[in-house]
N, CA, C and O atoms as a Tripos MOL2 file, in Angstrom:
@<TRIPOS>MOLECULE
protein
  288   287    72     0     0
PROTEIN
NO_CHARGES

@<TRIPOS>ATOM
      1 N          18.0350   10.8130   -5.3680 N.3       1 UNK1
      2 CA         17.8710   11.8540   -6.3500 C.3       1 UNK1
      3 C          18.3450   11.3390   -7.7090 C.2       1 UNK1
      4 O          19.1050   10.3890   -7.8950 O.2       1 UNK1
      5 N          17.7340   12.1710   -8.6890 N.am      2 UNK2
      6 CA         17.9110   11.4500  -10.2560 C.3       2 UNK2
      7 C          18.6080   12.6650  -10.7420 C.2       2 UNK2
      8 O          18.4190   13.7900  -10.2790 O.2       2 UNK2
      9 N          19.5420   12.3260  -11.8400 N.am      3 UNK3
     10 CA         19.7390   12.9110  -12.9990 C.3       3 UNK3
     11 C          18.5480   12.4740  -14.2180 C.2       3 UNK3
     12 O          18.2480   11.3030  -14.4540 O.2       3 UNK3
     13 N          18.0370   13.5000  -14.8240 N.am      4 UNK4
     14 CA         17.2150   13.5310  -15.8360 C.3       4 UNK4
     15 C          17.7980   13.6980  -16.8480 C.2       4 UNK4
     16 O          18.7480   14.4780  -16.9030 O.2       4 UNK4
     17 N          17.2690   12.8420  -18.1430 N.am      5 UNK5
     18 CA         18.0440   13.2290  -19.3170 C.3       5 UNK5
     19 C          16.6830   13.6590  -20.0710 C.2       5 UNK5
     20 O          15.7040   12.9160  -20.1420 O.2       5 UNK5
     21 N          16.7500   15.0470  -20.6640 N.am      6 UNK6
     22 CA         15.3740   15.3600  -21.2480 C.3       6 UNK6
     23 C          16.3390   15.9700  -22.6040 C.2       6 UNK6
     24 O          16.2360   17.1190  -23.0340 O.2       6 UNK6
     25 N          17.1430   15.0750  -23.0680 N.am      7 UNK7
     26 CA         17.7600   16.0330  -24.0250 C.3       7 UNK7
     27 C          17.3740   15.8840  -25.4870 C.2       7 UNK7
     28 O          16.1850   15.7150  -25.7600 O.2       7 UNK7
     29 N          18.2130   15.9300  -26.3670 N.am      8 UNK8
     30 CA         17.4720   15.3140  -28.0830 C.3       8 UNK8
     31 C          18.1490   14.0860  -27.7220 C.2       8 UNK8
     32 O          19.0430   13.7110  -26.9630 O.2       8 UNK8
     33 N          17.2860   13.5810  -28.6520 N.am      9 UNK9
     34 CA         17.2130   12.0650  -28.7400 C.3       9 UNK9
     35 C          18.6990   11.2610  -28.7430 C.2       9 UNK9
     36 O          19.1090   10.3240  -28.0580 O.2       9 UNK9
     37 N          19.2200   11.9270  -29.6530 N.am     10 UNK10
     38 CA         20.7030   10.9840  -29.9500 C.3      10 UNK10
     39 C          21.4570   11.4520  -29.0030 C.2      10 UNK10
     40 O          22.6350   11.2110  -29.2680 O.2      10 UNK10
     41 N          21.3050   12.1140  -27.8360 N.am     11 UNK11
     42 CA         22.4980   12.6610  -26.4940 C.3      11 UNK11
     43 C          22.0430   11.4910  -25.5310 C.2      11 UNK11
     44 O          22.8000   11.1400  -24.6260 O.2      11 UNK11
     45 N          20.5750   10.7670  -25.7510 N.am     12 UNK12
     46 CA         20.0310    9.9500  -24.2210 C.3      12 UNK12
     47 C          21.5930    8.9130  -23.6920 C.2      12 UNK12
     48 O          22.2210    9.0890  -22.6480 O.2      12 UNK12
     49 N          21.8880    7.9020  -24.7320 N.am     13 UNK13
     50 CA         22.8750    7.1170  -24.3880 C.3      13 UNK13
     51 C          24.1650    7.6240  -23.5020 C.2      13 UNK13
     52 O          24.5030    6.9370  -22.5390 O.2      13 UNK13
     53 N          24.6960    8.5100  -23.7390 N.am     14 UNK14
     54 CA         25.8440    8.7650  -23.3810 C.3      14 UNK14
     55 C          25.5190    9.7030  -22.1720 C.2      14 UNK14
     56 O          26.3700    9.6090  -21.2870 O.2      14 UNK14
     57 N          24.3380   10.7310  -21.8620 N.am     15 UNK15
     58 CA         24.5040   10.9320  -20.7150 C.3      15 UNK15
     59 C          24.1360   10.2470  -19.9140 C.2      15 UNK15
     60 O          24.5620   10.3300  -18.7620 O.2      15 UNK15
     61 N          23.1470    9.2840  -20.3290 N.am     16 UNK16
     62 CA         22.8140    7.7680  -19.2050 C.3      16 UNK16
     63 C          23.5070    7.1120  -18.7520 C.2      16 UNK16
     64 O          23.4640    6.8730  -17.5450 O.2      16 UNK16
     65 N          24.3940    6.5870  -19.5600 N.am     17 UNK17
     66 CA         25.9400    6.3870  -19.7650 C.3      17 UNK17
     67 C          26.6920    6.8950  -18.1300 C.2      17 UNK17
     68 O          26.7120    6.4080  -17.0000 O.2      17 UNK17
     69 N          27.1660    7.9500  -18.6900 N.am     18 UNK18
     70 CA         27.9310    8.3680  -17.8830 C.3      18 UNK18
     71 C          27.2420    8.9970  -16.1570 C.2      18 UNK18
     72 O          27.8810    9.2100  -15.1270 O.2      18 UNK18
     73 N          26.5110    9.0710  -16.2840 N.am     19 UNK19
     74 CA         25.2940    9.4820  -14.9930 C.3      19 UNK19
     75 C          25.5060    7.9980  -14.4230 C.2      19 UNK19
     76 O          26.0490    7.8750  -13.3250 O.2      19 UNK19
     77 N          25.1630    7.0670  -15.0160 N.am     20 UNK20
     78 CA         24.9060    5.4440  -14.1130 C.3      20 UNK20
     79 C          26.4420    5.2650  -13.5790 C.2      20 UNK20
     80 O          26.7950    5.1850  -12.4030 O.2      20 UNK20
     81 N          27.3220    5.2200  -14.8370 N.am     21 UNK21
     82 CA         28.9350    5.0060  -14.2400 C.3      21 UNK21
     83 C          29.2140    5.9970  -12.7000 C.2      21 UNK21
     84 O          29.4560    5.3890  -11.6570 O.2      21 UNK21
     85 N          29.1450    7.5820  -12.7160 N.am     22 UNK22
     86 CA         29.0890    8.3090  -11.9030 C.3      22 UNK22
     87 C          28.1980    7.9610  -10.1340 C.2      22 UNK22
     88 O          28.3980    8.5790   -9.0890 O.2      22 UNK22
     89 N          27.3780    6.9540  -10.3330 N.am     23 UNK23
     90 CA         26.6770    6.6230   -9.6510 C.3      23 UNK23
     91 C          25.4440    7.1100   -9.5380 C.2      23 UNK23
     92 O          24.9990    7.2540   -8.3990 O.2      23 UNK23
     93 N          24.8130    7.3860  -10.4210 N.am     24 UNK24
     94 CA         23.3480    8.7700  -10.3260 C.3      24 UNK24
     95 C          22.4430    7.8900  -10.6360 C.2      24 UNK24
     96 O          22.3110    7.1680  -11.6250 O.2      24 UNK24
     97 N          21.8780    8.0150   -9.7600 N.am     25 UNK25
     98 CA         20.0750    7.3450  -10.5170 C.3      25 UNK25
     99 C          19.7650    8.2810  -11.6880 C.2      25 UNK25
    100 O          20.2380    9.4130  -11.7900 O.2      25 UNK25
    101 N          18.8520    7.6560  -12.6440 N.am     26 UNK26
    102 CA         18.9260    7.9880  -13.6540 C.3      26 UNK26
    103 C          17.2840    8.0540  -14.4160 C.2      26 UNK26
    104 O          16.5580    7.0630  -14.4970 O.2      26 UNK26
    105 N          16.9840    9.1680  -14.8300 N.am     27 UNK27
    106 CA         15.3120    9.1850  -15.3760 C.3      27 UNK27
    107 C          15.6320    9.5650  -16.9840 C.2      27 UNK27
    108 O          16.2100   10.5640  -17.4120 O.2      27 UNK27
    109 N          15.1100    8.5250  -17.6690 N.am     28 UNK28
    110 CA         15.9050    9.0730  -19.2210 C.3      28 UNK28
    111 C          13.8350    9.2550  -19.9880 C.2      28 UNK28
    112 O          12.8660    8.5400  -19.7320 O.2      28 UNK28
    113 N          13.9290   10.4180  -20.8510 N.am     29 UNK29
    114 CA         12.9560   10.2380  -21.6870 C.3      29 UNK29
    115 C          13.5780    9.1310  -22.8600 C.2      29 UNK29
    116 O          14.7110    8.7640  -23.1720 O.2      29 UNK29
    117 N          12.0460    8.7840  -23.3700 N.am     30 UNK30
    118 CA         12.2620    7.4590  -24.9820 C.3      30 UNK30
    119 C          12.3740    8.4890  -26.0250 C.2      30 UNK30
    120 O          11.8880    9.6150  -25.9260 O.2      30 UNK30
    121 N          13.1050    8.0010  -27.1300 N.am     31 UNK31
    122 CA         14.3480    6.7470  -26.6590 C.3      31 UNK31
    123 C          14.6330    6.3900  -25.6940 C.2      31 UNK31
    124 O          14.1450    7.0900  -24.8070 O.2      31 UNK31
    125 N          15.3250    5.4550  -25.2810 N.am     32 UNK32
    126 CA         16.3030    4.9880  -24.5410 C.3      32 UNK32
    127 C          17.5670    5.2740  -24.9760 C.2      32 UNK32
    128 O          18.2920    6.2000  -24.6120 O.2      32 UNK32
    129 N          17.7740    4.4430  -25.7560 N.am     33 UNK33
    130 CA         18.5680    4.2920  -27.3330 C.3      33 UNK33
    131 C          18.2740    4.4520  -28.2710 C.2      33 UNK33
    132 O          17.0760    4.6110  -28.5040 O.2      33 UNK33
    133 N          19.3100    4.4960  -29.3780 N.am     34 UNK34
    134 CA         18.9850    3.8250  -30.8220 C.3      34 UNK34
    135 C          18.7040    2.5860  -31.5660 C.2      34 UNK34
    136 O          18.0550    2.2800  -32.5660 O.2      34 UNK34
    137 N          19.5020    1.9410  -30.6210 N.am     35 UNK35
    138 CA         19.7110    0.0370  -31.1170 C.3      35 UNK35
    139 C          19.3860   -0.8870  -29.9500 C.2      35 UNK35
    140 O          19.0260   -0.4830  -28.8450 O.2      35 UNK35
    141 N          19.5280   -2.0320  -30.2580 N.am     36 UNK36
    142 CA         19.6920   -2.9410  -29.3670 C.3      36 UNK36
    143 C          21.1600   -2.9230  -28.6440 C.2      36 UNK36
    144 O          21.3420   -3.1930  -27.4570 O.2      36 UNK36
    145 N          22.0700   -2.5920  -29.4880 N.am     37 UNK37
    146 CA         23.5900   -3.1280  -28.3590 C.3      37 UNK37
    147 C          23.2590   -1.7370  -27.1950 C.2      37 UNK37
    148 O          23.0240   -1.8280  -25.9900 O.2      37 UNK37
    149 N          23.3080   -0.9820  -27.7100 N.am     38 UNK38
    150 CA         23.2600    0.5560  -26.9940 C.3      38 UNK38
    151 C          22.2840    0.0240  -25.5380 C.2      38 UNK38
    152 O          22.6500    0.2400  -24.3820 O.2      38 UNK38
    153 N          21.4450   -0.4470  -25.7840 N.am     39 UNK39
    154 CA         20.6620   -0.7540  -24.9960 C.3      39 UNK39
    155 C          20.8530   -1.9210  -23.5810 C.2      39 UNK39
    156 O          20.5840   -1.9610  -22.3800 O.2      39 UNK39
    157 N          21.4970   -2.7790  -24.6430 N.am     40 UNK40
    158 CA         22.9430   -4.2900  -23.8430 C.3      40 UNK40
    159 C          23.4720   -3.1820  -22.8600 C.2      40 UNK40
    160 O          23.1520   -2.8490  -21.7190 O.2      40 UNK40
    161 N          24.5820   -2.6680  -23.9280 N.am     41 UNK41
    162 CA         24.9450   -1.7910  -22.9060 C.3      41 UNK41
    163 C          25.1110   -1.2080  -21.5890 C.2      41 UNK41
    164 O          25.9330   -1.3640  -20.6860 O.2      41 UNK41
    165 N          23.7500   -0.2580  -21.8070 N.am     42 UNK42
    166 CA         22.9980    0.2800  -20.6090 C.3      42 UNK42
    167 C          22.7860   -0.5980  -19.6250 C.2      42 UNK42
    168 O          23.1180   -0.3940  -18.4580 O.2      42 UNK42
    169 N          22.1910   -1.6780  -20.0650 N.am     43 UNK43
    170 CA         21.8490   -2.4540  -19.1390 C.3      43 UNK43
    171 C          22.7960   -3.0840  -18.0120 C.2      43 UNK43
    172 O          22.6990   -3.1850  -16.7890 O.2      43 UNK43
    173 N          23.9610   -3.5440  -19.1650 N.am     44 UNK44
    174 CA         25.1510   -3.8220  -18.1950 C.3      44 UNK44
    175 C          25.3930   -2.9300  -16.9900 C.2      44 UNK44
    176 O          25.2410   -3.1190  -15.7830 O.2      44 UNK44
    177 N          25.9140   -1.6620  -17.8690 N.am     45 UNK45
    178 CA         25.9190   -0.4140  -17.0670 C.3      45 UNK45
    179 C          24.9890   -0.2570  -15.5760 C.2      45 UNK45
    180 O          25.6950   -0.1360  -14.5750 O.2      45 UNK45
    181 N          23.9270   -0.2510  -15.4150 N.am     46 UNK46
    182 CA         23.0630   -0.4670  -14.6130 C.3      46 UNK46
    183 C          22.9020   -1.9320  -13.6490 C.2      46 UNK46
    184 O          22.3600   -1.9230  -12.5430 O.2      46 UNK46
    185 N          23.2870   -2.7580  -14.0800 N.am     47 UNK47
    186 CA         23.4430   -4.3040  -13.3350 C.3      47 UNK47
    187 C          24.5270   -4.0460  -12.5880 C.2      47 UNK47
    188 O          24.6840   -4.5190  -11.4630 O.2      47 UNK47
    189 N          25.8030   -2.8450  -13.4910 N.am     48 UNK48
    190 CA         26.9900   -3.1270  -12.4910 C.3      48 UNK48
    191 C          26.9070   -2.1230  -11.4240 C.2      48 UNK48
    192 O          27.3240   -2.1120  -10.2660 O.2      48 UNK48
    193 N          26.4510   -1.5370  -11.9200 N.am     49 UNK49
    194 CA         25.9520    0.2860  -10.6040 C.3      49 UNK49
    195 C          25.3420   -0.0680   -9.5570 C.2      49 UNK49
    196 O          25.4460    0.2560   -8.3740 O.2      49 UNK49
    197 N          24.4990   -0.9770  -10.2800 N.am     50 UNK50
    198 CA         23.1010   -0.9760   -9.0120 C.3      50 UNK50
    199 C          22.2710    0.6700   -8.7880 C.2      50 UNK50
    200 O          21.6110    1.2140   -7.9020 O.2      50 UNK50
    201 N          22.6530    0.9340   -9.8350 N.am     51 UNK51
    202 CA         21.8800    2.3750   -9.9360 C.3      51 UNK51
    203 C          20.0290    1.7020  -10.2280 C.2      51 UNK51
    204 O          19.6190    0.5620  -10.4440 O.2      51 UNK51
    205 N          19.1670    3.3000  -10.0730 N.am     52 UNK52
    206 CA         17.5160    3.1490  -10.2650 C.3      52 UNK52
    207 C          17.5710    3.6450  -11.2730 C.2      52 UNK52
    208 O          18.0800    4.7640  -11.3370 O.2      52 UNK52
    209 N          16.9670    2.8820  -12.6880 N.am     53 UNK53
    210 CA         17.0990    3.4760  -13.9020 C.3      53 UNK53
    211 C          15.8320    3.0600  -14.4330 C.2      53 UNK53
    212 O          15.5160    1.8980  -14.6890 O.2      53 UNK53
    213 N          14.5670    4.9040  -14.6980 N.am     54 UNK54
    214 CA         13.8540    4.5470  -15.5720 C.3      54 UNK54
    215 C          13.4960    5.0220  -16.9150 C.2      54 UNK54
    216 O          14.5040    5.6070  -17.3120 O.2      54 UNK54
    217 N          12.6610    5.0740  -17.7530 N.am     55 UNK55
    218 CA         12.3600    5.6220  -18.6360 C.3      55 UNK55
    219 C          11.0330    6.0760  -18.8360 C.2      55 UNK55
    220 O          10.1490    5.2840  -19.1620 O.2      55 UNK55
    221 N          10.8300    7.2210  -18.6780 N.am     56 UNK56
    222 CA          9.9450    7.7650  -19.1120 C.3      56 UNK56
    223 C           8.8940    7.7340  -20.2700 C.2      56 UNK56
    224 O           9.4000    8.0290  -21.3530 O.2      56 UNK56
    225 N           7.1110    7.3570  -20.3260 N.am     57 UNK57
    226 CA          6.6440    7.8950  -21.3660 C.3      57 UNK57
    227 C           5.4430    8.5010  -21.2150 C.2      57 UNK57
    228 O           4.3780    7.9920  -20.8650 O.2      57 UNK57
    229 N           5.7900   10.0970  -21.6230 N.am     58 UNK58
    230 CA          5.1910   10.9820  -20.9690 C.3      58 UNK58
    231 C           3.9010   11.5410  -21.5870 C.2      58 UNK58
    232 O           3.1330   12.3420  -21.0550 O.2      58 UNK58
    233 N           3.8090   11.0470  -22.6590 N.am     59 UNK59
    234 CA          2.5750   11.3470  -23.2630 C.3      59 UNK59
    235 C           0.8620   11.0820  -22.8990 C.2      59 UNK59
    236 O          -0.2020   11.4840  -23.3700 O.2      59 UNK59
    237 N           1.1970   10.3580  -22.0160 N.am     60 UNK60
    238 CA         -0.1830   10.0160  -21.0170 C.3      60 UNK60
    239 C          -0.8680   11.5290  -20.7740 C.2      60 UNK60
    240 O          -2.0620   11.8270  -20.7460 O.2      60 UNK60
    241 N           0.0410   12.1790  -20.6470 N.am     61 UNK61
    242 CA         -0.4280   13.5930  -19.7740 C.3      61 UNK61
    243 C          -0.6450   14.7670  -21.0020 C.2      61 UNK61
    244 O          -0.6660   15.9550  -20.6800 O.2      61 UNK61
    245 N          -0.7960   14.3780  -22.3490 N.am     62 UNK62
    246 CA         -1.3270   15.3290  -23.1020 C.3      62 UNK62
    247 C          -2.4530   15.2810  -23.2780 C.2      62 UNK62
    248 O          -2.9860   14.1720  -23.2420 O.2      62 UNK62
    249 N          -3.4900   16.8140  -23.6150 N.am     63 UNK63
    250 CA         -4.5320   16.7920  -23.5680 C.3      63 UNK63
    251 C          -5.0290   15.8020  -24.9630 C.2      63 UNK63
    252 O          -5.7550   14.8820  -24.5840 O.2      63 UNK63
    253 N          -4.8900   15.8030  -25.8440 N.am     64 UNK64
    254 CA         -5.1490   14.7980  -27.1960 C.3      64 UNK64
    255 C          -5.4360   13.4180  -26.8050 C.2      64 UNK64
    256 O          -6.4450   12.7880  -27.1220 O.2      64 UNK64
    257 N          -3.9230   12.7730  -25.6940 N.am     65 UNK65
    258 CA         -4.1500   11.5670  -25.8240 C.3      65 UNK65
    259 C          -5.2950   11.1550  -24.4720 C.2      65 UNK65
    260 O          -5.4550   10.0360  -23.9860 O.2      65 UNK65
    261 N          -5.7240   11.9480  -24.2290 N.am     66 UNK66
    262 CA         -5.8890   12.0050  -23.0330 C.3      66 UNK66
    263 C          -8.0220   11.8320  -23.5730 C.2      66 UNK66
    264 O          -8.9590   11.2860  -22.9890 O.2      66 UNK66
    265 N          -7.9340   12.6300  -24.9340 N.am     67 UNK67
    266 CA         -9.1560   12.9810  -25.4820 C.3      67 UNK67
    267 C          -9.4450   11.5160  -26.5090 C.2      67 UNK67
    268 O         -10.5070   10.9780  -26.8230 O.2      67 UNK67
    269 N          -8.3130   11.2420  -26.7800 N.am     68 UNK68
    270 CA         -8.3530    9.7730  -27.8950 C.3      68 UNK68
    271 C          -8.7230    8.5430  -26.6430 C.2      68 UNK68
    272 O          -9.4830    7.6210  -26.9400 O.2      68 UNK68
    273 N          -8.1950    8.6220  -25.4350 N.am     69 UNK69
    274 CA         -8.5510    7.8530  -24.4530 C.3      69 UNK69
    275 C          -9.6920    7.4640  -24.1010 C.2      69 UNK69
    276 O          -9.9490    6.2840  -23.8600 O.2      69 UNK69
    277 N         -10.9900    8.9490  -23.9850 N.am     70 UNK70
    278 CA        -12.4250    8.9490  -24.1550 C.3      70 UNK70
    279 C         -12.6510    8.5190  -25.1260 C.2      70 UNK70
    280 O         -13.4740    7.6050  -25.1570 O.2      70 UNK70
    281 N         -12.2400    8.8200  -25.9420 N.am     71 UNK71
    282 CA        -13.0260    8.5440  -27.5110 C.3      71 UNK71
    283 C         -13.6290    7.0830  -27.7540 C.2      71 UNK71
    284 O         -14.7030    6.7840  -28.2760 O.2      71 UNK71
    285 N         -12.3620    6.0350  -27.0860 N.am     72 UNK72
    286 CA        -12.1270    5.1790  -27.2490 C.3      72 UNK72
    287 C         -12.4110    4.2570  -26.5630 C.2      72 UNK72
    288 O         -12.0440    3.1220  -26.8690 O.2      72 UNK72
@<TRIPOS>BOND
     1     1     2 1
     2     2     3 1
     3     3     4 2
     4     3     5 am
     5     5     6 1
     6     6     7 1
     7     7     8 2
     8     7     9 am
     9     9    10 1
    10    10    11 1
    11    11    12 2
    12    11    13 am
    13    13    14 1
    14    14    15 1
    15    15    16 2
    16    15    17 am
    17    17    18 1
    18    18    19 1
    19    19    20 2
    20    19    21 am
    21    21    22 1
    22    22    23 1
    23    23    24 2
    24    23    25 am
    25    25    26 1
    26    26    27 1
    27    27    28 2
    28    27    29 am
    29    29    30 1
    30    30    31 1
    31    31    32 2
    32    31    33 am
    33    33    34 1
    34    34    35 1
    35    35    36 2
    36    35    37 am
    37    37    38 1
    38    38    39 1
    39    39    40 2
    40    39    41 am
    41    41    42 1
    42    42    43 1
    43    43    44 2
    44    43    45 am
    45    45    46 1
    46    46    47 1
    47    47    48 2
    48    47    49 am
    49    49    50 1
    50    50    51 1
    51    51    52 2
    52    51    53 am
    53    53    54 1
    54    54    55 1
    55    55    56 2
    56    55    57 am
    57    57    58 1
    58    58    59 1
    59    59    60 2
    60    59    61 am
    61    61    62 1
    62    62    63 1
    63    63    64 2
    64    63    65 am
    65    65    66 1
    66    66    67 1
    67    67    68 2
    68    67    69 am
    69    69    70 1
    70    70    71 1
    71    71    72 2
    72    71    73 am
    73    73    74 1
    74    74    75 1
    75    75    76 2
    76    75    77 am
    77    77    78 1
    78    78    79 1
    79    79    80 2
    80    79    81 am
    81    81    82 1
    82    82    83 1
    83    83    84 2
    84    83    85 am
    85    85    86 1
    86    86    87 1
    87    87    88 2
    88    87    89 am
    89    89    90 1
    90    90    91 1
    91    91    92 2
    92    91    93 am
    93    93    94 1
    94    94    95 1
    95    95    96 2
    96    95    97 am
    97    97    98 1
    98    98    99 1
    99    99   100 2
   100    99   101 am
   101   101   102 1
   102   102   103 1
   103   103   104 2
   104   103   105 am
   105   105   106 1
   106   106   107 1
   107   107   108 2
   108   107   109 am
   109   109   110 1
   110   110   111 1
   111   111   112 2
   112   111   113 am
   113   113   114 1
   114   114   115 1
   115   115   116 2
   116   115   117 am
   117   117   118 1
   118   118   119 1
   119   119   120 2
   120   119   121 am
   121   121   122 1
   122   122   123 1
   123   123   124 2
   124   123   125 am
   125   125   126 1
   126   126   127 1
   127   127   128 2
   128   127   129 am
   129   129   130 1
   130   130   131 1
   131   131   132 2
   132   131   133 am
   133   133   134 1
   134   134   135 1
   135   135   136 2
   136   135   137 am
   137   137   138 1
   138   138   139 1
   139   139   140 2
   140   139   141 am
   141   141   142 1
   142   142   143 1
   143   143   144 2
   144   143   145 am
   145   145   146 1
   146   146   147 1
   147   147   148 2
   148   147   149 am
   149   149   150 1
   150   150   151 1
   151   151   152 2
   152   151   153 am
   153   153   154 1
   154   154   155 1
   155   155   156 2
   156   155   157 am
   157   157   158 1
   158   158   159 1
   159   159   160 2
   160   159   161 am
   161   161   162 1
   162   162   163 1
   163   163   164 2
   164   163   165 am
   165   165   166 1
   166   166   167 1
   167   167   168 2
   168   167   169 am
   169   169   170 1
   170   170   171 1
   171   171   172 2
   172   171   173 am
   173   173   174 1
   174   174   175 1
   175   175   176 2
   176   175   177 am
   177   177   178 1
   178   178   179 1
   179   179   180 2
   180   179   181 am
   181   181   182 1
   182   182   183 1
   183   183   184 2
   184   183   185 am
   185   185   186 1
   186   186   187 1
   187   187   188 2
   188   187   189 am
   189   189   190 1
   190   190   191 1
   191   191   192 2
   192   191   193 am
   193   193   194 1
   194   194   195 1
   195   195   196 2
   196   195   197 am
   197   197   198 1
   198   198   199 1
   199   199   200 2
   200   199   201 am
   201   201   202 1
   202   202   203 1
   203   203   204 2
   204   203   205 am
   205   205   206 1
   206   206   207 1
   207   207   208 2
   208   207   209 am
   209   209   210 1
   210   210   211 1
   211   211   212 2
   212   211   213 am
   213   213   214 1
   214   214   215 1
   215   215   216 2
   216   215   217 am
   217   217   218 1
   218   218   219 1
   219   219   220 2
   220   219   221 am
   221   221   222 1
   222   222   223 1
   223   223   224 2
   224   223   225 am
   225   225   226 1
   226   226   227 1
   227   227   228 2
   228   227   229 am
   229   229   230 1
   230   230   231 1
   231   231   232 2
   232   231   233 am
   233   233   234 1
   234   234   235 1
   235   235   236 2
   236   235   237 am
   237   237   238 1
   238   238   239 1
   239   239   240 2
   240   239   241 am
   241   241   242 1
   242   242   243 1
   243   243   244 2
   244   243   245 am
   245   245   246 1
   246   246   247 1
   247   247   248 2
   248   247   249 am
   249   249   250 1
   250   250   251 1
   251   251   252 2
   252   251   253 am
   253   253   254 1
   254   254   255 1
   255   255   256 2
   256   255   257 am
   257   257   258 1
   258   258   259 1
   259   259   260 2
   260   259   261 am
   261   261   262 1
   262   262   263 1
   263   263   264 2
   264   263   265 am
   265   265   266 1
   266   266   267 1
   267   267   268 2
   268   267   269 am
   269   269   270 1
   270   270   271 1
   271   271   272 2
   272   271   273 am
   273   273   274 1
   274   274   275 1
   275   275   276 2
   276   275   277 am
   277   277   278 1
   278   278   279 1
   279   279   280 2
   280   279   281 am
   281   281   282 1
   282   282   283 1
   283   283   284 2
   284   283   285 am
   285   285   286 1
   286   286   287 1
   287   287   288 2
@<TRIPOS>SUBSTRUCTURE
     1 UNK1         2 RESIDUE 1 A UNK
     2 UNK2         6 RESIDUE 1 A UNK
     3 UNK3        10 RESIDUE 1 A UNK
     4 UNK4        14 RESIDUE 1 A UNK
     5 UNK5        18 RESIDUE 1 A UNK
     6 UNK6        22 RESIDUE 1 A UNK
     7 UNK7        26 RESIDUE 1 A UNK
     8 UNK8        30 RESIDUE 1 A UNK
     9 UNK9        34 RESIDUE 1 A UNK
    10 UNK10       38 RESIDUE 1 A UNK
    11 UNK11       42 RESIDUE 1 A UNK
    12 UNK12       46 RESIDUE 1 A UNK
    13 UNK13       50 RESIDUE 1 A UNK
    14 UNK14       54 RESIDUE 1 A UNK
    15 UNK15       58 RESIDUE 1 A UNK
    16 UNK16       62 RESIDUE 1 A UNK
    17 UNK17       66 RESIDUE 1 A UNK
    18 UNK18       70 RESIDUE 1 A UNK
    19 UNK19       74 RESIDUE 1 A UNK
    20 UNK20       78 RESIDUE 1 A UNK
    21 UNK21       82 RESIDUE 1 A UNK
    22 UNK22       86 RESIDUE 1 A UNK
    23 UNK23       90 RESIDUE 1 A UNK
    24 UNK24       94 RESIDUE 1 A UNK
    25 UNK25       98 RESIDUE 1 A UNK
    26 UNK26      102 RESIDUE 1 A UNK
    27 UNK27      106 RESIDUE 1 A UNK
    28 UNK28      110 RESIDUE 1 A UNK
    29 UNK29      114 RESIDUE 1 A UNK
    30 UNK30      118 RESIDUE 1 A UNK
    31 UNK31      122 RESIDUE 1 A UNK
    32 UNK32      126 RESIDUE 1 A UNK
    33 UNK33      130 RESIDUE 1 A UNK
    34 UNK34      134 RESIDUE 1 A UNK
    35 UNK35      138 RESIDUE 1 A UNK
    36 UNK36      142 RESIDUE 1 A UNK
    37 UNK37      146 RESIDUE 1 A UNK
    38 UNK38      150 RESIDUE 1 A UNK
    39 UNK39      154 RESIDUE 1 A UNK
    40 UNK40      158 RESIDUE 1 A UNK
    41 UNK41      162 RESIDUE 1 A UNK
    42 UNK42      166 RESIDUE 1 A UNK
    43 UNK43      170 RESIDUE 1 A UNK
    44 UNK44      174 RESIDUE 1 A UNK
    45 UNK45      178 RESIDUE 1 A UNK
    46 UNK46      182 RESIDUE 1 A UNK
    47 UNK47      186 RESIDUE 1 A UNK
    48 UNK48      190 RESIDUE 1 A UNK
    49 UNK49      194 RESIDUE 1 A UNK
    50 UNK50      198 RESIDUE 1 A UNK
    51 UNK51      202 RESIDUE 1 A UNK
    52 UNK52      206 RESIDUE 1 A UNK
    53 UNK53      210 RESIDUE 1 A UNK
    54 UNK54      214 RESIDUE 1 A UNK
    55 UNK55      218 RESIDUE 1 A UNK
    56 UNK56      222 RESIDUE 1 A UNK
    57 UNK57      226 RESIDUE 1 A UNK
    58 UNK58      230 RESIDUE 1 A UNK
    59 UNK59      234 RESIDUE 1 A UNK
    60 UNK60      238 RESIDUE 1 A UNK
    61 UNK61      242 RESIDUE 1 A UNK
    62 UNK62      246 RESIDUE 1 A UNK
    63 UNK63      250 RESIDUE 1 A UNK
    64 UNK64      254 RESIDUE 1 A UNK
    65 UNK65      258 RESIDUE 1 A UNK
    66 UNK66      262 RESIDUE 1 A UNK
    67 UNK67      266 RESIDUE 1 A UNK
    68 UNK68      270 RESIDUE 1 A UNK
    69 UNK69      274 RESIDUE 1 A UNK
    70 UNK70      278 RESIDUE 1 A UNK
    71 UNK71      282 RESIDUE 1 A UNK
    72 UNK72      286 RESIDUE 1 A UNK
């Protein structure tokens, strides 16, 4: 089971953060981060857990992009 982070943007790090430390698999929407270290970070975070950590990009599933897809 996952913890989801669907929150505003600048909360993703720190509840990812603390969800991976906690031991939680982890489903974050993009962002990820803000930066690159933030991102180091995480990663560490996740190498040392051995937690399942992904990221979401969910826009596949709107009707627009979905219509720019045909278009195209």
């Amino acid at each position: 089971d996952f913890v989801s982070v669907a929150t505003p943007n600048h909360t993703h790090f720190d509840i990812a953060a603390k969800a991976a430390n906690a031991g939680f698999n982890v489903i974050c929407d993009k962002p990820m981060t803000f930066d690159l270290a933030q991102a180091e970070e995480l990663r560490k975070i996740v190498q040392k857990t051995g937690v399942v950590f992904a990221v979401s990009h969910n826009y596949t599933g709107y009707p627009l992009v979905r219509q720019a897809r045909e278009m195209i």
